[in-house]
Legacy VTK file of the C-alpha trace (Angstrom):
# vtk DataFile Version 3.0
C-alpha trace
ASCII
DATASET POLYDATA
POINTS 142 float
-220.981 -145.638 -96.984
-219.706 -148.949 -96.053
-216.360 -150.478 -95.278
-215.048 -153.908 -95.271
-211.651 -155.227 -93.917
-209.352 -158.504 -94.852
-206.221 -159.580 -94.275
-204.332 -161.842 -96.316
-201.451 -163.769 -94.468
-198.019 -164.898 -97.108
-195.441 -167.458 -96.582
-192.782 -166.698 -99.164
-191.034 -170.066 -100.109
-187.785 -167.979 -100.665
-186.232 -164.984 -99.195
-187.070 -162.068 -101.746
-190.359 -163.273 -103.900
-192.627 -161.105 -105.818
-196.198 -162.797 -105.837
-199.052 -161.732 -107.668
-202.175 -160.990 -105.416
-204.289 -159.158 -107.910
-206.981 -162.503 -107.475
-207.097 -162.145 -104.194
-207.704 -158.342 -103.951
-210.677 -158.713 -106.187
-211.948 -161.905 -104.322
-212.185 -159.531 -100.786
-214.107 -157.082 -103.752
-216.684 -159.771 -104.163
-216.941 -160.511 -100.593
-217.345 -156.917 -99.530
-220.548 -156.248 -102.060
-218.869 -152.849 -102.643
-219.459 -151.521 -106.152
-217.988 -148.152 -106.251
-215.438 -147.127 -103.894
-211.906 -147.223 -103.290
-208.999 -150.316 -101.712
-206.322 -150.061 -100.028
-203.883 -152.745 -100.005
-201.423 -152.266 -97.942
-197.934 -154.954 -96.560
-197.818 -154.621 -92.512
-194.448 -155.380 -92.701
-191.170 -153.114 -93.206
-189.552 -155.641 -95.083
-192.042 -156.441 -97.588
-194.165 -154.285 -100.220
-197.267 -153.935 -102.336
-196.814 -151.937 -105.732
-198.826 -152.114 -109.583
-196.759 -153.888 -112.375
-197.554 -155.902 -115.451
-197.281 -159.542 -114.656
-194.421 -160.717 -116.836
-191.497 -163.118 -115.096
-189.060 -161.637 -117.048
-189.562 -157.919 -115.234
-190.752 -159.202 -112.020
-186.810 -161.002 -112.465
-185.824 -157.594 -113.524
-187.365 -155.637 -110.411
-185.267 -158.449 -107.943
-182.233 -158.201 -109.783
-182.484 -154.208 -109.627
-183.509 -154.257 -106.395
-180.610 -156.105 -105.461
-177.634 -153.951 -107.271
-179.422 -150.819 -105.294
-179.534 -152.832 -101.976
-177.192 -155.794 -101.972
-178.526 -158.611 -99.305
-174.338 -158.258 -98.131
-172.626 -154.737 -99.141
-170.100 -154.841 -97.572
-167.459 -157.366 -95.919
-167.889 -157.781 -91.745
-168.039 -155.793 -89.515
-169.158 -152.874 -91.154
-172.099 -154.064 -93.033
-175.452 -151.512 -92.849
-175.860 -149.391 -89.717
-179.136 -151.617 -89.092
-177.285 -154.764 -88.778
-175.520 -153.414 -85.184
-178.971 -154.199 -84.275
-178.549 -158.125 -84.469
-181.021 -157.864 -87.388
-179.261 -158.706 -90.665
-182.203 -157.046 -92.765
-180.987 -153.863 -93.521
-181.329 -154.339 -97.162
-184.820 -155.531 -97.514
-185.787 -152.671 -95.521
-184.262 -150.440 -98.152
-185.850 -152.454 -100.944
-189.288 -151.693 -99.166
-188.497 -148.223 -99.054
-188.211 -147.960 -102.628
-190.872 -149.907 -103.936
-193.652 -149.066 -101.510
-195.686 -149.587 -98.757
-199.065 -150.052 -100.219
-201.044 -149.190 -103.457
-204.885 -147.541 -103.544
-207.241 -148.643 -106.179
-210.101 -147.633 -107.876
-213.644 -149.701 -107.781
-215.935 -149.190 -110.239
-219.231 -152.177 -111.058
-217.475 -154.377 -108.338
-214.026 -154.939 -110.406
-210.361 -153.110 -109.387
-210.619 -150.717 -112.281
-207.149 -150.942 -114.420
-205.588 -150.534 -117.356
-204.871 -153.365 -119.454
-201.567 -154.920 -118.226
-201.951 -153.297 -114.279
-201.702 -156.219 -111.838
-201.447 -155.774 -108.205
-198.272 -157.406 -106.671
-196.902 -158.377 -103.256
-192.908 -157.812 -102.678
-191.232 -160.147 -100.340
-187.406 -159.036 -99.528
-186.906 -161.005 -95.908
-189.194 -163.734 -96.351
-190.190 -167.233 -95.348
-191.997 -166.478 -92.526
-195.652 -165.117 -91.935
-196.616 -161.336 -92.819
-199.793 -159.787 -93.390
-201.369 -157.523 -95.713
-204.106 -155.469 -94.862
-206.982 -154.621 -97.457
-209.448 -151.900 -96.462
-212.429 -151.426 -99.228
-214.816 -148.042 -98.613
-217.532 -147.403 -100.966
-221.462 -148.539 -101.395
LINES 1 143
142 0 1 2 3 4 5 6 7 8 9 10 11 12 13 14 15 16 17 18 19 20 21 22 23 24 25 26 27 28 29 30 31 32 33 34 35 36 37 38 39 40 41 42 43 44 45 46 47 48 49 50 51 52 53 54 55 56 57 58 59 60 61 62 63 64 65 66 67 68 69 70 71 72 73 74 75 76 77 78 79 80 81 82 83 84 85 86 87 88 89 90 91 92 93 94 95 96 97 98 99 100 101 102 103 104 105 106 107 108 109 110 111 112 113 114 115 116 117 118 119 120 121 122 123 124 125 126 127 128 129 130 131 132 133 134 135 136 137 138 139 140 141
């Protein structure tokens, strides 16, 4: 059995971003020579998430917008705000946000290719962003 790890390091241009990785998953495939195993992809960050989706703008718009009536980036008016926030962090929401969509997502690998169905996409959730986070991606298989 072999293994083969990669980490892939995002700068989200805004704040809460949902980016589409699914190319670069499959390029650490390629790299790893693995043709039948399993991947984990997985955000090292408890702000941020990886999840499956179709890759439409409309719902990936839809997911943020949802996200964001579940979690609101300001719930309430000062002081009380989220618990977290007493913290001097101001995150408390995209923590929440993680929590619902997920920390990371395991794959299939079968002839060397993620192995989907039709409209599956592999996506990276951004909900405190604009700085550097990592995500890991750990391949086992021969």
């Amino acid at each position: 059995m072999a293994t083969h790890t990669e980490y892939l390091t995002i700068q989200t241009e805004k704040e809460t971003e949902i980016i589409n990785i699914t190319h670069k998953v499959q390029e650490a495939i390629d790299k790893s020579n693995i043709k039948e195993g399993i991947i984990l992809i997985n955000s090292m960050h408890i702000t941020s998430s990886v999840f499956i989706n179709d890759e439409e703008s409309g719902l990936k718009q839809d997911f943020l917008e949802w996200l964001e009536n579940l979690a609101p980036h300001k719930p309430f008016q000062p002081p009380k705000g989220y618990n977290h926030h007493r913290t001097g962090e101001i995150n408390g929401d995209a923590h929440l946000k993680r929590t619902i969509m997920g920390r990371e997502v395991v794959c299939a690998i079968t002839k060397g290719q993620l192995d989907f169905g039709p409209w599956e996409q592999i996506f990276y959730g951004e909900f405190d962003g604009q700085r550097s986070k990592k995500i890991l991606i750990k391949i086992i298989g021969e």
